[in-house]
C-alpha positions as CSV (number, residue, x, y, z in Angstrom):
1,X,54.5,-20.6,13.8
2,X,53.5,-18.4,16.9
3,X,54.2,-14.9,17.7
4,X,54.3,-13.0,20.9
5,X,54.3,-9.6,22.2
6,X,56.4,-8.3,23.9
7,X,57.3,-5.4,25.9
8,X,60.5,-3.3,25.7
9,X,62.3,-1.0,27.9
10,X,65.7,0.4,27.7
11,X,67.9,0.8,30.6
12,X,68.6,4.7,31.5
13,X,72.0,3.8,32.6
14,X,73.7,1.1,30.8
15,X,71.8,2.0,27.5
16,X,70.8,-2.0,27.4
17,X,67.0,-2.8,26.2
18,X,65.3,-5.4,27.9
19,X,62.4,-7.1,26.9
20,X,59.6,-9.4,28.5
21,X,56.1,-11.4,27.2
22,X,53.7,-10.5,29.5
23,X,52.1,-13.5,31.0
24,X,54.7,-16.1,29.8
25,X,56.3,-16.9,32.6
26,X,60.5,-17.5,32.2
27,X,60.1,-15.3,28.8
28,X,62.8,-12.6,29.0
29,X,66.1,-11.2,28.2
30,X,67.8,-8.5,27.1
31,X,70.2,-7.0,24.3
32,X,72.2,-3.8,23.3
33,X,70.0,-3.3,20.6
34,X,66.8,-4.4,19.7
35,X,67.7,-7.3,17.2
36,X,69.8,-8.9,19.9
37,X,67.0,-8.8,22.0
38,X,64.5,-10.3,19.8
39,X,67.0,-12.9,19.1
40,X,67.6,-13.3,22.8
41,X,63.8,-13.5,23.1
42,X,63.0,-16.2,20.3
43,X,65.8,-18.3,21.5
44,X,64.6,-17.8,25.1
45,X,60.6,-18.7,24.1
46,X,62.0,-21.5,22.1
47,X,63.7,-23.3,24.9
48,X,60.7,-22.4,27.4
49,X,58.3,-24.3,24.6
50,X,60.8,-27.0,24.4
51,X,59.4,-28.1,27.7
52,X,55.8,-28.2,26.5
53,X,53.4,-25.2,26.1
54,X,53.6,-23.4,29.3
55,X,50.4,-22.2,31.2
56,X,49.8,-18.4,30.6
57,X,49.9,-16.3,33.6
58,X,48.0,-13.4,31.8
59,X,47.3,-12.2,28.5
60,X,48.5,-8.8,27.0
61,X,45.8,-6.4,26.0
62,X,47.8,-3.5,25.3
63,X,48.6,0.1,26.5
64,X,47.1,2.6,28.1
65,X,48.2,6.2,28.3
66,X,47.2,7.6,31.7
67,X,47.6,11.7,32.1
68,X,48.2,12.6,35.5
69,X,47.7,16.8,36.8
């Protein structure tokens, strides 16, 4: 079993929340609400690792809060 990170947005306007794994290239979808997106996600990364291990792009370190004046 593997797990990824992902990050998640939600849409201002259409209220939709769309999620990507930073790096993985192909790995992203989106849902009206968050367990539709994980589910849209896991089927998505499943299909993309159906094809083989694909070569990372990048690798998620985290967040960083940045304060601006």
């Amino acid at each position: 079993m593997q797990s990824y990170t992902a990050v998640v947005e939600r849409c201002p306007d259409t209220g939709v929340y769309v999620g990507y794994v930073p790096g993985f290239p192909g790995a992203h979808s989106q849902g009206e609400s968050l367990e539709e997106l994980n589910h849209n996600l896991k089927e998505v990364i499943s299909m993309i690792l159906d094809d083989g291990k694909p070569r990372m792009a990048g690798e998620f370190v985290g967040t960083q809060v940045v304060v601006v004046a």
